[in-house]
Every structure is written in C-alpha cells, then in structure tokens.
PDB file as gemmi writes it, atoms N, CA and C in Angstrom:
CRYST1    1.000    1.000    1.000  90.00  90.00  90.00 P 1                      
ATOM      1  N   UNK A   1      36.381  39.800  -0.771  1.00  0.00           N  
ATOM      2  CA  UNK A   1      34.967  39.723  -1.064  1.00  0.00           C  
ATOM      3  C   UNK A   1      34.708  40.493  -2.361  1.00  0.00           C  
ATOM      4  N   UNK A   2      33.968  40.084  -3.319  1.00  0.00           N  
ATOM      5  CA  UNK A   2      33.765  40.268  -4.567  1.00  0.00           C  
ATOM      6  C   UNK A   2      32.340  41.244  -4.010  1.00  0.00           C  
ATOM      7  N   UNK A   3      31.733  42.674  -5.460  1.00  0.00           N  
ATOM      8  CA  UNK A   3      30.663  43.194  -5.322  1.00  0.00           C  
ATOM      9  C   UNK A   3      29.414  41.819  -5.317  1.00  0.00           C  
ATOM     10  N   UNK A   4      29.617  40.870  -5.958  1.00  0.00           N  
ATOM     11  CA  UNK A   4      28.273  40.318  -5.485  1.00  0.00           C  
ATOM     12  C   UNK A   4      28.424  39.162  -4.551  1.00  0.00           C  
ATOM     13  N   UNK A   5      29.177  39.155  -3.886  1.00  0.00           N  
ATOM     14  CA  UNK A   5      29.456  38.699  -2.429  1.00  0.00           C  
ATOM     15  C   UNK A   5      28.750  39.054  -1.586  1.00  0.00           C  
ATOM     16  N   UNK A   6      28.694  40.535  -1.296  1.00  0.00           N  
ATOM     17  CA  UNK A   6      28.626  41.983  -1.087  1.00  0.00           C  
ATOM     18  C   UNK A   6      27.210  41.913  -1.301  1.00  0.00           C  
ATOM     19  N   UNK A   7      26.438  41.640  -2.210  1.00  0.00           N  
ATOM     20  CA  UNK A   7      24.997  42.024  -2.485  1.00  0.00           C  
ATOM     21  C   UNK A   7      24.092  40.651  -2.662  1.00  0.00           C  
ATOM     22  N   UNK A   8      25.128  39.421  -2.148  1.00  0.00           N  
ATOM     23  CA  UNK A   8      24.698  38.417  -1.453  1.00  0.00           C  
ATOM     24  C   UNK A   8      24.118  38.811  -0.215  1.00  0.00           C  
ATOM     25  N   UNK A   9      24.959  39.456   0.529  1.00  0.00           N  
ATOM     26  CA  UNK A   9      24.764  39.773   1.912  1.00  0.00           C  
ATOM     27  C   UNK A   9      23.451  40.698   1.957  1.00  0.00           C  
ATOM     28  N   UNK A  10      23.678  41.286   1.601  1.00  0.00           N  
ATOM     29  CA  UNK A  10      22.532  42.313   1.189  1.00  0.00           C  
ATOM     30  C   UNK A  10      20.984  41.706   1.349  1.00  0.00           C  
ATOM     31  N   UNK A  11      21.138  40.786   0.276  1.00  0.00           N  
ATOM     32  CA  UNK A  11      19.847  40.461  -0.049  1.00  0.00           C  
ATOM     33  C   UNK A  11      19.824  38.527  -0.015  1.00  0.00           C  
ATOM     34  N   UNK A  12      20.206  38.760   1.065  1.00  0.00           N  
ATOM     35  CA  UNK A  12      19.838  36.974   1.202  1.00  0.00           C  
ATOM     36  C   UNK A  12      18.376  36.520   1.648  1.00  0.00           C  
ATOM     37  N   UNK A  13      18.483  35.143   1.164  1.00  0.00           N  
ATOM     38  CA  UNK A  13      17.126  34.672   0.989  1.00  0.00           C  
ATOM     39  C   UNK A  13      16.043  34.638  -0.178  1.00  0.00           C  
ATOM     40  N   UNK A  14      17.207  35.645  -1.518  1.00  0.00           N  
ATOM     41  CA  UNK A  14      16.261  35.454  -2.914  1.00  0.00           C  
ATOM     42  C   UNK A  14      17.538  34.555  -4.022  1.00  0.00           C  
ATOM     43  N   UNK A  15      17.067  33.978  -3.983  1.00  0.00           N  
ATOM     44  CA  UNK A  15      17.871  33.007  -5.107  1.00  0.00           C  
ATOM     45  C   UNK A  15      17.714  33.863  -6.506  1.00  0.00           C  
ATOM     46  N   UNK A  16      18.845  33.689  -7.050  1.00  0.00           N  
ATOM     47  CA  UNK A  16      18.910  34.815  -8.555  1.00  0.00           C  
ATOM     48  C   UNK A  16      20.300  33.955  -9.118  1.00  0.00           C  
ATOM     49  N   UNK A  17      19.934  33.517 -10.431  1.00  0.00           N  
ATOM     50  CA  UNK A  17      21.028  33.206 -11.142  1.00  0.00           C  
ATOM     51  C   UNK A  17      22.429  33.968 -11.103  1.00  0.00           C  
ATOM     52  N   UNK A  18      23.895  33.845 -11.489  1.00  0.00           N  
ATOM     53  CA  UNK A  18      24.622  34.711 -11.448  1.00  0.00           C  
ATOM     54  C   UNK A  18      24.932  35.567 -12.979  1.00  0.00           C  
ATOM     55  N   UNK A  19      23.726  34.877 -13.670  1.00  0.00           N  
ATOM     56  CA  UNK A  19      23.951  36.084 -14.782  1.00  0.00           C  
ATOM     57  C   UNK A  19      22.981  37.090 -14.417  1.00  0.00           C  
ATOM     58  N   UNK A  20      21.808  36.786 -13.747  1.00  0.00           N  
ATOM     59  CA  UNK A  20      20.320  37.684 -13.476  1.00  0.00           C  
ATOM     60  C   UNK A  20      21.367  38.667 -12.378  1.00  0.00           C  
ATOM     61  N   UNK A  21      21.592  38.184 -11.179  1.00  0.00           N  
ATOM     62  CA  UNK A  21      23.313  39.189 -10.575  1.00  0.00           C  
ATOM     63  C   UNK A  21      24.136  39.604 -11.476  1.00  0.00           C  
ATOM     64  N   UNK A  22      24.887  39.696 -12.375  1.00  0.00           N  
ATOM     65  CA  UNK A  22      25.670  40.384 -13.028  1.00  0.00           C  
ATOM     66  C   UNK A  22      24.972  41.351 -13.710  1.00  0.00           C  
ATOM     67  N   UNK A  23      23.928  41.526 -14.340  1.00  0.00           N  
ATOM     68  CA  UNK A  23      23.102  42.315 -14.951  1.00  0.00           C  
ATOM     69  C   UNK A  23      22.536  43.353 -14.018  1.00  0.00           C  
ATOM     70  N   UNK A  24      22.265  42.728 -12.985  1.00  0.00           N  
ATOM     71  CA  UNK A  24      21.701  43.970 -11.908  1.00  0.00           C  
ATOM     72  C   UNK A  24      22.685  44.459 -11.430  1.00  0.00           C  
ATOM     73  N   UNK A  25      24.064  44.381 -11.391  1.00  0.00           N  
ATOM     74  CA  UNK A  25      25.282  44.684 -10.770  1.00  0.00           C  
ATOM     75  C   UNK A  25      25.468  46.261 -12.029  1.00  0.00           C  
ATOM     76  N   UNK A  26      25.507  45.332 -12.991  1.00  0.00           N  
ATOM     77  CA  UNK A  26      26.217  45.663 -14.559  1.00  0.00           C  
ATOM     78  C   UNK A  26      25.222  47.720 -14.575  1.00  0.00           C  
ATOM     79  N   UNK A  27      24.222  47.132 -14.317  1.00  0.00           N  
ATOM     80  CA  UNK A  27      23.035  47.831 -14.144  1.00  0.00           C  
ATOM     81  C   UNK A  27      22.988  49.476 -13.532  1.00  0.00           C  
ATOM     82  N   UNK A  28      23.943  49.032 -12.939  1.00  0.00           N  
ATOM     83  CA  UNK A  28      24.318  50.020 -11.134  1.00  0.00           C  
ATOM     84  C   UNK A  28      26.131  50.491 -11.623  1.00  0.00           C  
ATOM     85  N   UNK A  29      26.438  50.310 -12.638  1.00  0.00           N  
ATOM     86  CA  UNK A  29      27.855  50.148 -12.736  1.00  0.00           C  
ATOM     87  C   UNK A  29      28.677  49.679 -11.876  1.00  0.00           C  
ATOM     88  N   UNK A  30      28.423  48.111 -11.496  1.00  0.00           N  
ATOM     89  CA  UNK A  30      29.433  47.380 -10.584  1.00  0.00           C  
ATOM     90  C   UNK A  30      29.964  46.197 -11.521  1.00  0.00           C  
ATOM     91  N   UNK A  31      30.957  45.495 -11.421  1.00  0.00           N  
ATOM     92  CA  UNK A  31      31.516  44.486 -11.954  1.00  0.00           C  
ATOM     93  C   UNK A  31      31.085  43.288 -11.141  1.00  0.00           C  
ATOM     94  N   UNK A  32      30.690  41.865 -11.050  1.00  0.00           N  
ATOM     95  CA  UNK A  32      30.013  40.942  -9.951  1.00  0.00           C  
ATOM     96  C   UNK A  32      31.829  40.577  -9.570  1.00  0.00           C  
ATOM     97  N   UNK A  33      32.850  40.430 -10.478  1.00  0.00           N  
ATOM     98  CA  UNK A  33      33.685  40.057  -9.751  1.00  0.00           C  
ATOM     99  C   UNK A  33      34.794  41.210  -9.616  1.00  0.00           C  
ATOM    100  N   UNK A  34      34.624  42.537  -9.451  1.00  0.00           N  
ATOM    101  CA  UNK A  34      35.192  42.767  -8.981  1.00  0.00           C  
ATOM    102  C   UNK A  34      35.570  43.262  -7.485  1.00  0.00           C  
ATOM    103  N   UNK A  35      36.588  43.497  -6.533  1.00  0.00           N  
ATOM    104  CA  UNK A  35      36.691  43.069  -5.352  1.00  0.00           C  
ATOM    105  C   UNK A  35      35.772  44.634  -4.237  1.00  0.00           C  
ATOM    106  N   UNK A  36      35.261  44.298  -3.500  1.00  0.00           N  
ATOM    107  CA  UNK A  36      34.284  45.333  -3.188  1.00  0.00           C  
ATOM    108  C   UNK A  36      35.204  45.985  -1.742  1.00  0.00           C  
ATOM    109  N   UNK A  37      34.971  47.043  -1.784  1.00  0.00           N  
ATOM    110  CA  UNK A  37      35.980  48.041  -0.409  1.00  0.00           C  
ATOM    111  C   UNK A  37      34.939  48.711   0.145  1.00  0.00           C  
ATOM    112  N   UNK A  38      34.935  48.423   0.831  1.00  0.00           N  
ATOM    113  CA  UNK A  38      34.067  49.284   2.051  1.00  0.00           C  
ATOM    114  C   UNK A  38      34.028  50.173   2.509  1.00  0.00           C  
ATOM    115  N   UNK A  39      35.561  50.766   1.979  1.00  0.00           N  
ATOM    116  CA  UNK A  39      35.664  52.300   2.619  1.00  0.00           C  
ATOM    117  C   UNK A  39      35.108  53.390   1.544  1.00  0.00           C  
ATOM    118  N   UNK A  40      34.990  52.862   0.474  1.00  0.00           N  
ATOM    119  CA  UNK A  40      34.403  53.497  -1.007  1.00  0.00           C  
ATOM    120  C   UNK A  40      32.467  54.139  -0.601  1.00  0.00           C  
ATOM    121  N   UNK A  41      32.250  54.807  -0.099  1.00  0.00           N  
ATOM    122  CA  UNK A  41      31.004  55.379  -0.028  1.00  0.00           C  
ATOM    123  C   UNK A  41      30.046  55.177  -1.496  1.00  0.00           C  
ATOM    124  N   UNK A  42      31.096  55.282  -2.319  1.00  0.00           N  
ATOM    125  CA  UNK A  42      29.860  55.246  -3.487  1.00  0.00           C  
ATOM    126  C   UNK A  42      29.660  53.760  -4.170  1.00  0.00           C  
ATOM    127  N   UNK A  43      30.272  52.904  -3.852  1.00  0.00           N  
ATOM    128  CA  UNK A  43      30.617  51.637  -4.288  1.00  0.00           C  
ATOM    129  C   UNK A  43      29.541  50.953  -3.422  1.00  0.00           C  
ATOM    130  N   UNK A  44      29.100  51.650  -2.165  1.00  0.00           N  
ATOM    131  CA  UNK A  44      28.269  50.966  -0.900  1.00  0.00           C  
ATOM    132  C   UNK A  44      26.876  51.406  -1.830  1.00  0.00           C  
ATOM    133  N   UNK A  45      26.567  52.276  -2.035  1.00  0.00           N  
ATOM    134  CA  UNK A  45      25.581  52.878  -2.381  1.00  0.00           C  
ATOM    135  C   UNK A  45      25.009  52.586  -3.656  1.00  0.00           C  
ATOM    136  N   UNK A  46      26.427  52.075  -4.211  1.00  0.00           N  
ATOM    137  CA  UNK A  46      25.197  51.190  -5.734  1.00  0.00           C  
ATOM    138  C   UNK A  46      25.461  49.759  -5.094  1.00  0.00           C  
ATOM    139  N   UNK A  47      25.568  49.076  -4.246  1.00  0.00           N  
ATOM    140  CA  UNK A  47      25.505  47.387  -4.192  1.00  0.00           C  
ATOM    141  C   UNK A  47      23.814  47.764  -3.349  1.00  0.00           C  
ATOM    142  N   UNK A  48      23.776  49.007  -2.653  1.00  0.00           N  
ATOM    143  CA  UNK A  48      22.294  48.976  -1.988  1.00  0.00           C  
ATOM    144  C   UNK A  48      21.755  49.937  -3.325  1.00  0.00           C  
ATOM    145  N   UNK A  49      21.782  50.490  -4.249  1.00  0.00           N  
ATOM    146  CA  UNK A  49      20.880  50.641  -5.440  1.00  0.00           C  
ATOM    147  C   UNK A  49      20.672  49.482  -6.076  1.00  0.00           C  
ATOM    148  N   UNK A  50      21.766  48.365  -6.018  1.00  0.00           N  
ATOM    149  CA  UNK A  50      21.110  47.062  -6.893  1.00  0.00           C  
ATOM    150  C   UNK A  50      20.088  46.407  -5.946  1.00  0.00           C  
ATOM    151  N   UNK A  51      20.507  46.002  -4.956  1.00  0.00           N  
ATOM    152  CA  UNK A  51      19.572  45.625  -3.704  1.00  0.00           C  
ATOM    153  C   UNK A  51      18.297  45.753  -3.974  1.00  0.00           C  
ATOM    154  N   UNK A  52      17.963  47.733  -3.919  1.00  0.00           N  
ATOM    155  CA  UNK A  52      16.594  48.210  -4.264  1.00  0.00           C  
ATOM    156  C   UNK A  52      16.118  47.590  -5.690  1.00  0.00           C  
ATOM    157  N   UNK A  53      16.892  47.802  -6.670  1.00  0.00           N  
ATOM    158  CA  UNK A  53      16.419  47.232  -8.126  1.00  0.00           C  
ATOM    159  C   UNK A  53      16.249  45.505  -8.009  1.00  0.00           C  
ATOM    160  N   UNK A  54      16.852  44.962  -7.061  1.00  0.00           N  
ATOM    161  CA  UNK A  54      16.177  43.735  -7.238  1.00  0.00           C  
ATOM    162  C   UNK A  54      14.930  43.821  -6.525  1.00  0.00           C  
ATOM    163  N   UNK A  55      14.795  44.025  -5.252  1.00  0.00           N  
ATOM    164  CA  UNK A  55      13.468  44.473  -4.372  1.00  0.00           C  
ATOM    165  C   UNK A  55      12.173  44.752  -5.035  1.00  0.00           C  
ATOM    166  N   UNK A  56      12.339  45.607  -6.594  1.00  0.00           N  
ATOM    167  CA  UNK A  56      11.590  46.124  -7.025  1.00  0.00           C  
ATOM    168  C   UNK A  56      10.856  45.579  -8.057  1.00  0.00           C  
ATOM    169  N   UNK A  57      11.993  44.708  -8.533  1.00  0.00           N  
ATOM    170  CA  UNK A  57      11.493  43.355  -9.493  1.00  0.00           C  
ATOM    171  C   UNK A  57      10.802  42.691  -8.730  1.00  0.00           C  
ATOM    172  N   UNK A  58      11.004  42.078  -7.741  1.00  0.00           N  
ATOM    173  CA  UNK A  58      10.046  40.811  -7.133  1.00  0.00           C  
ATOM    174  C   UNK A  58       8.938  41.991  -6.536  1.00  0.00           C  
ATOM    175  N   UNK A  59       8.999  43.294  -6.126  1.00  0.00           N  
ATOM    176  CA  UNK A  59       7.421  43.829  -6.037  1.00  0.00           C  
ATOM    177  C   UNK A  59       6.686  43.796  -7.505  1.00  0.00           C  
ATOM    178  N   UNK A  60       7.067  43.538  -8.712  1.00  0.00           N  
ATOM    179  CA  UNK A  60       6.384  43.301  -9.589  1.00  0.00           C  
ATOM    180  C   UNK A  60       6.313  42.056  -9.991  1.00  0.00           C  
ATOM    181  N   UNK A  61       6.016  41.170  -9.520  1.00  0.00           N  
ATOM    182  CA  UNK A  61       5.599  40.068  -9.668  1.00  0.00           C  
ATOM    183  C   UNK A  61       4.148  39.838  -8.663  1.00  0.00           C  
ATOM    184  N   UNK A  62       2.799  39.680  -8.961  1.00  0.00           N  
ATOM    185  CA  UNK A  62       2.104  39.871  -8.110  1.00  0.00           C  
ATOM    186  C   UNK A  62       1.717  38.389  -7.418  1.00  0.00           C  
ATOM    187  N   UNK A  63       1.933  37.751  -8.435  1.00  0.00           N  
ATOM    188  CA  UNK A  63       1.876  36.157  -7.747  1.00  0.00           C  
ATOM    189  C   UNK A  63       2.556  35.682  -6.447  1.00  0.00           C  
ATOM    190  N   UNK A  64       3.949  36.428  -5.622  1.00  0.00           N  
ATOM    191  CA  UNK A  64       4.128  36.547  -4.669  1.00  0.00           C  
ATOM    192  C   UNK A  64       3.517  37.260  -3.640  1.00  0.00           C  
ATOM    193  N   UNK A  65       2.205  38.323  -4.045  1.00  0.00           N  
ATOM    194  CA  UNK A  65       1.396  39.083  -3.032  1.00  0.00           C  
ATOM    195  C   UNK A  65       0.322  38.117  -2.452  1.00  0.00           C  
ATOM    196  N   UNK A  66       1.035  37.092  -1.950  1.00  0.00           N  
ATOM    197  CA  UNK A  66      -0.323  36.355  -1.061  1.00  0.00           C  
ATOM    198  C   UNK A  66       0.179  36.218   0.042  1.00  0.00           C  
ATOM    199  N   UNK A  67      -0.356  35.363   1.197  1.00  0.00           N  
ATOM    200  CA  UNK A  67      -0.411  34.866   2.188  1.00  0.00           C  
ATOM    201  C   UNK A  67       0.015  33.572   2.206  1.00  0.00           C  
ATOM    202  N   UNK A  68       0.772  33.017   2.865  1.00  0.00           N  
ATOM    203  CA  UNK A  68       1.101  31.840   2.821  1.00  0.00           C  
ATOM    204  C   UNK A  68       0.838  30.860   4.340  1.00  0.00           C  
ATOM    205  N   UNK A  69       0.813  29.911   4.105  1.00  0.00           N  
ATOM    206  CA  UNK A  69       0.540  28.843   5.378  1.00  0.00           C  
ATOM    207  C   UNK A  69       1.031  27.856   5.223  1.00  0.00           C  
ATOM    208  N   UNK A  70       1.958  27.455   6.558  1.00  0.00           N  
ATOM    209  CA  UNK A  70       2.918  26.382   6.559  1.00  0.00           C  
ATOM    210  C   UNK A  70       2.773  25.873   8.106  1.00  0.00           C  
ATOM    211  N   UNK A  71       2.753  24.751   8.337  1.00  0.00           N  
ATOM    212  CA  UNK A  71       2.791  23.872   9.490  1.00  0.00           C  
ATOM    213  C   UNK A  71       2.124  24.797  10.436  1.00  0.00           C  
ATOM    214  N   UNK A  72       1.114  25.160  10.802  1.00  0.00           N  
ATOM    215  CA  UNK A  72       0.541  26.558  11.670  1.00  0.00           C  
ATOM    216  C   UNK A  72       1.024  27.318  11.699  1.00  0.00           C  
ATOM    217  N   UNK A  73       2.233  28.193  11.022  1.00  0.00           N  
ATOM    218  CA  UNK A  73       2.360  29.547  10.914  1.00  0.00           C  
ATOM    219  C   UNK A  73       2.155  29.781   9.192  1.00  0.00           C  
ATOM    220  N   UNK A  74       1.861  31.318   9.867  1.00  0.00           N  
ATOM    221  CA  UNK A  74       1.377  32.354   8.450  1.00  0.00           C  
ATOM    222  C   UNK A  74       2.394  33.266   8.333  1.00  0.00           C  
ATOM    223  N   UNK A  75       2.864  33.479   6.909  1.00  0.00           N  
ATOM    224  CA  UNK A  75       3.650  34.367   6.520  1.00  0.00           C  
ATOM    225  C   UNK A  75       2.602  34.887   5.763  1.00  0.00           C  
ATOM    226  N   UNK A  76       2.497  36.528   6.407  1.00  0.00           N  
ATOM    227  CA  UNK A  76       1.093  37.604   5.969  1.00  0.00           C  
ATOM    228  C   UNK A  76       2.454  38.819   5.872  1.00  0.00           C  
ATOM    229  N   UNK A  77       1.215  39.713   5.226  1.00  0.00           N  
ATOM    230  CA  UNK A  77       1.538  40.765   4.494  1.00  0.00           C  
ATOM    231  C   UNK A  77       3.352  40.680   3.972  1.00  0.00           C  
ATOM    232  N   UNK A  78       3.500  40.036   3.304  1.00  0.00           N  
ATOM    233  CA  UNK A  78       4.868  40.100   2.220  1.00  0.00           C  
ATOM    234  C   UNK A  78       5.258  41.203   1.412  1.00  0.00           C  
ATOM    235  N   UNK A  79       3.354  41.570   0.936  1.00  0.00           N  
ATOM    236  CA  UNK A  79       3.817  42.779   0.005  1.00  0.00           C  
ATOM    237  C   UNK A  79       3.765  44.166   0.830  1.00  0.00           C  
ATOM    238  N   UNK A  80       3.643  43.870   2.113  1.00  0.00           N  
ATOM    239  CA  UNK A  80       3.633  45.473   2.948  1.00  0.00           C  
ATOM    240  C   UNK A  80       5.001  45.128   3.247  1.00  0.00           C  
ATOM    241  N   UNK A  81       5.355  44.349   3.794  1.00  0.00           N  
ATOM    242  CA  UNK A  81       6.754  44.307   4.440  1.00  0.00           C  
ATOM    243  C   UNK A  81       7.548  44.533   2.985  1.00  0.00           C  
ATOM    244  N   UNK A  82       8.032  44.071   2.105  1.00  0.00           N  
ATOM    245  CA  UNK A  82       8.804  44.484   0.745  1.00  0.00           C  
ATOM    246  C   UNK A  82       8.703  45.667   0.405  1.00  0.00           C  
ATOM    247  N   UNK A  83       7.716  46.444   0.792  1.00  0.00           N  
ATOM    248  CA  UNK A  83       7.508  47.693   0.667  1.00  0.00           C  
ATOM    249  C   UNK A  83       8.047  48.461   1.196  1.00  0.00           C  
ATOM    250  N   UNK A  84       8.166  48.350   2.881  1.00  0.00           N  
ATOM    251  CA  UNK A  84       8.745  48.734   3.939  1.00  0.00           C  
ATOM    252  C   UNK A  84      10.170  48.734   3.622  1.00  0.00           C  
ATOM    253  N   UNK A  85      10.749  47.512   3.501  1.00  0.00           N  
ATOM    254  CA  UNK A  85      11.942  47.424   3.356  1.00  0.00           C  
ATOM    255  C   UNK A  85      12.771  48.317   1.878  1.00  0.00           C  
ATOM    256  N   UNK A  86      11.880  47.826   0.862  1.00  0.00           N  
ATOM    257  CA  UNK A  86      12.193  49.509  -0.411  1.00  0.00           C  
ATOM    258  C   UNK A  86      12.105  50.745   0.165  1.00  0.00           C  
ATOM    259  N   UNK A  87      11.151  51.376   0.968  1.00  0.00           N  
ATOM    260  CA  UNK A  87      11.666  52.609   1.559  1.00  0.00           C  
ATOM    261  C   UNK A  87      12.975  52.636   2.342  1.00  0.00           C  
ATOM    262  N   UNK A  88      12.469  51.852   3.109  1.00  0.00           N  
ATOM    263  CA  UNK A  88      14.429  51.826   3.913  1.00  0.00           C  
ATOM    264  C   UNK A  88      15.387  52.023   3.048  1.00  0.00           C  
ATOM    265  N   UNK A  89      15.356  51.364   2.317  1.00  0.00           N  
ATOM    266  CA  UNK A  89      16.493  51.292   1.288  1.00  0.00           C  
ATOM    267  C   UNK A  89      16.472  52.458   0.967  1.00  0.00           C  
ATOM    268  N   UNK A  90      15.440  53.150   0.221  1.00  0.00           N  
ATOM    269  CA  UNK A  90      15.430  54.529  -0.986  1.00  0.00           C  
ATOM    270  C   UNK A  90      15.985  55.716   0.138  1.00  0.00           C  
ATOM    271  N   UNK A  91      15.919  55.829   1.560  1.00  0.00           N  
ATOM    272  CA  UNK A  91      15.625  56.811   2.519  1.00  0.00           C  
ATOM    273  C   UNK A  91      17.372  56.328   2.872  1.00  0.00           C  
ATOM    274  N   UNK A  92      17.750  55.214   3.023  1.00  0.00           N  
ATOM    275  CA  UNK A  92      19.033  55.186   2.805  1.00  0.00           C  
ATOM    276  C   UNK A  92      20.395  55.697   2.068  1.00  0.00           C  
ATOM    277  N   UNK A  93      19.938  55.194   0.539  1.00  0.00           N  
ATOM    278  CA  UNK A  93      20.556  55.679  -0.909  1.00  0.00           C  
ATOM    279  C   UNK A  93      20.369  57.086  -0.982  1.00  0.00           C  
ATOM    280  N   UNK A  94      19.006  57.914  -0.197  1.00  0.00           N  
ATOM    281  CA  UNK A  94      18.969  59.226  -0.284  1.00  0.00           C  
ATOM    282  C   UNK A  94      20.184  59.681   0.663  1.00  0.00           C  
ATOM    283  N   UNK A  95      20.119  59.478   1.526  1.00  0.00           N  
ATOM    284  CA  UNK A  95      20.773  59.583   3.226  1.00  0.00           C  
ATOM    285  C   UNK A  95      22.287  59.977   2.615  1.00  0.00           C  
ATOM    286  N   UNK A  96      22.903  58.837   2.044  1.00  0.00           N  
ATOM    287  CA  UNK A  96      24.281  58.788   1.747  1.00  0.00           C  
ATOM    288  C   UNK A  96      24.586  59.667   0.473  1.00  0.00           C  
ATOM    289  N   UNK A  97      23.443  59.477  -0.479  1.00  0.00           N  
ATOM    290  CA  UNK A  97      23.935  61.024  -1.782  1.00  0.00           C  
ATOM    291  C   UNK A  97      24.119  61.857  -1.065  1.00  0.00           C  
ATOM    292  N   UNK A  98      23.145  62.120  -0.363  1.00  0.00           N  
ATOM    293  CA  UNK A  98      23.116  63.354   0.218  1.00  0.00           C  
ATOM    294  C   UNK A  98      24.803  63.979   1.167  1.00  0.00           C  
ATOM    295  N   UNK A  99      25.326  62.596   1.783  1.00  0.00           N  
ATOM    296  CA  UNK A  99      26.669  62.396   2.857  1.00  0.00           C  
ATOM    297  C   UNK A  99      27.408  63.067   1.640  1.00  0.00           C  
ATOM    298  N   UNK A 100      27.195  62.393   0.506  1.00  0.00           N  
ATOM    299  CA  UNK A 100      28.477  62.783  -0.548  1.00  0.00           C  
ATOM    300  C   UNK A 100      28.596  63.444  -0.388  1.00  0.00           C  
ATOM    301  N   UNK A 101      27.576  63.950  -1.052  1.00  0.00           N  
ATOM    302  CA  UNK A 101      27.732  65.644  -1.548  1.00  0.00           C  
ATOM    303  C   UNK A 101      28.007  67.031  -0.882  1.00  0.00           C  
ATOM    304  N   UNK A 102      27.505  66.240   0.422  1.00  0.00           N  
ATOM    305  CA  UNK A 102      28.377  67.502   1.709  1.00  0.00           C  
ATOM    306  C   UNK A 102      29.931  67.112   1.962  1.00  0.00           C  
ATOM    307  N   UNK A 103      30.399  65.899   2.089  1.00  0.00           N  
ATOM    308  CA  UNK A 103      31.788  65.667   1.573  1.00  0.00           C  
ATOM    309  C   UNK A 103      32.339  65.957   0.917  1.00  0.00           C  
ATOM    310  N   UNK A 104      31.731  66.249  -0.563  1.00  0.00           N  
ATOM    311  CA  UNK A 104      32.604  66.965  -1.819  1.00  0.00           C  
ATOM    312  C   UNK A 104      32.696  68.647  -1.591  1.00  0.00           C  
ATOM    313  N   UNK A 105      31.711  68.989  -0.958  1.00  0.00           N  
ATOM    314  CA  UNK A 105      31.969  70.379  -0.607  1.00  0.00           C  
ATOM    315  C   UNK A 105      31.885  70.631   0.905  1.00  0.00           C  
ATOM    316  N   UNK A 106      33.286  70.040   1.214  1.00  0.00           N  
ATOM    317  CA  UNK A 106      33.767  70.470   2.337  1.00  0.00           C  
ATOM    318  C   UNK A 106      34.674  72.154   2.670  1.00  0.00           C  
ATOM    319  N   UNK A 107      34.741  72.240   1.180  1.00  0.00           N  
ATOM    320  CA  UNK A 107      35.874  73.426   1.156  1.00  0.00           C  
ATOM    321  C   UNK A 107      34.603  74.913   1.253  1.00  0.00           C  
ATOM    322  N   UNK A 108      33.485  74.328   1.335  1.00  0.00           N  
ATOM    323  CA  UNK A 108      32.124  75.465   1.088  1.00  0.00           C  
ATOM    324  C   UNK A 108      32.115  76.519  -0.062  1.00  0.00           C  
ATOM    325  N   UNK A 109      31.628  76.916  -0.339  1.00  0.00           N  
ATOM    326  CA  UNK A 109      31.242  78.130  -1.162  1.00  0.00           C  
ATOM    327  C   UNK A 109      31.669  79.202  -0.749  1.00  0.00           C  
ATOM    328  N   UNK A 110      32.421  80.055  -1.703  1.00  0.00           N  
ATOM    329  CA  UNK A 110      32.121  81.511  -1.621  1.00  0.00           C  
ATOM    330  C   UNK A 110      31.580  82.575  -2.417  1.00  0.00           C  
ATOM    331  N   UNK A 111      31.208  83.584  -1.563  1.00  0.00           N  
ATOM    332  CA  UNK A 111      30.400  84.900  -2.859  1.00  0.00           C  
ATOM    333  C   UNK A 111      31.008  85.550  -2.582  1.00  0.00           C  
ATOM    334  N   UNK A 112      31.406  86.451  -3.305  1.00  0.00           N  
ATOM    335  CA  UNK A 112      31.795  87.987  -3.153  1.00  0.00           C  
ATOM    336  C   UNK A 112      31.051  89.170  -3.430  1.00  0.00           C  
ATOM    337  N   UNK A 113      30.128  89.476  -2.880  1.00  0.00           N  
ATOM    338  CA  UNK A 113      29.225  90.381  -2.951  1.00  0.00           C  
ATOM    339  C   UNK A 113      29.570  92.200  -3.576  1.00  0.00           C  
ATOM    340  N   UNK A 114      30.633  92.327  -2.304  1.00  0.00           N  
ATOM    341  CA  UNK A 114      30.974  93.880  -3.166  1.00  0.00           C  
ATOM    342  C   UNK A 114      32.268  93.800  -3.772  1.00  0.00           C  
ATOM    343  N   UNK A 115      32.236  94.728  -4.961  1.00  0.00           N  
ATOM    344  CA  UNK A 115      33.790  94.169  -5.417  1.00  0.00           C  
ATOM    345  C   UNK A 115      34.549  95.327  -5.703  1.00  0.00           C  
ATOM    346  N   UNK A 116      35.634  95.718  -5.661  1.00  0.00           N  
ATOM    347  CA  UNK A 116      35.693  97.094  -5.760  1.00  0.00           C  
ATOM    348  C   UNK A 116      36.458  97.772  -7.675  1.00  0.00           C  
TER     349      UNK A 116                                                      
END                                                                             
C-alpha cells in the first residue's frame, strides 16, 4: 500500500485529482508513491495531517455549507459535522505528538542538584 492509498482510506468519499493528492502529501512531507508502514508512528500522523489539510480546504469552500435534499432525505448540517470531524482529527495529531515525545524520552531526565 502506497502513502496515498493510505490517505485514500482516510478520506474516502472526496474525489481529488492525483496531482491535488500529491501536493497535499508533498505538503506533509510524504511521497504519494511511496510504500506506507504502519508501524512508523510519524508516517501515521502526517497521512492524518494531510487528511486534516484536506478537511480544511473543503471547510473553505462555502458553497458546500448548505443543506441538501434528495429523494426524502436531508443531508443537514455538513458544515457542523466537517467541523466535528477536524477536531477529531487535530485532538488526534495532538494525542500522538504528544505519544512521541514521551517515547523519545523514555530514558527521562536527570538533575543534579548538589554537586560536590
């Protein structure tokens, strides 16, 4: 599975050219074809930073903030739910910096207070 395989999955259901994907990949420092590992914590964390950066483009588009109606159902509030779903995301991407960085300092800190 390639990184935008990977951020297919992610974000299915928005159609995006594969150069408009490579740029948002490119963006995040990912390659679209190169091969994506899962065990890589930080590799996870920019395919869901591109995720958010696409999320954030289509919240700026306001012509998608309506209501829609199709065969008796309503697809309502789009732009609360997109919203919703960008926090998830951001509270996520926070979640896991945060994993790092207690991972990288597993060995903890020391002070030496008195010294002789």
């Amino acid at each position: 599975m390639t990184n935008q395989e990977r951020l297919l999955m992610e974000t299915k259901s928005i159609t995006l050219t594969p150069d408009e994907m490579s740029v948002y990949l490119s963006e995040n420092g990912l390659n679209a074809t190169e091969s994506y590992n899962a065990t890589d914590k930080a590799q996870t964390r920019k395919v869901y930073e591109t995720a958010l950066s696409i999320l954030e483009s289509i919240a700026n588009q306001p012509h998608l903030m309506k209501n829609y109606t199709s065969d008796d159902q309503t697809v309502s509030q789009f732009h609360e739910n997109l919203l919703a779903r960008i926090d998830q995301l951001e509270n996520k991407i926070r979640k896991m910096k945060s994993e790092e960085s207690k991972a990288a300092n597993t060995n903890g800190s020391f002070f030496m207070l008195f010294n002789q």
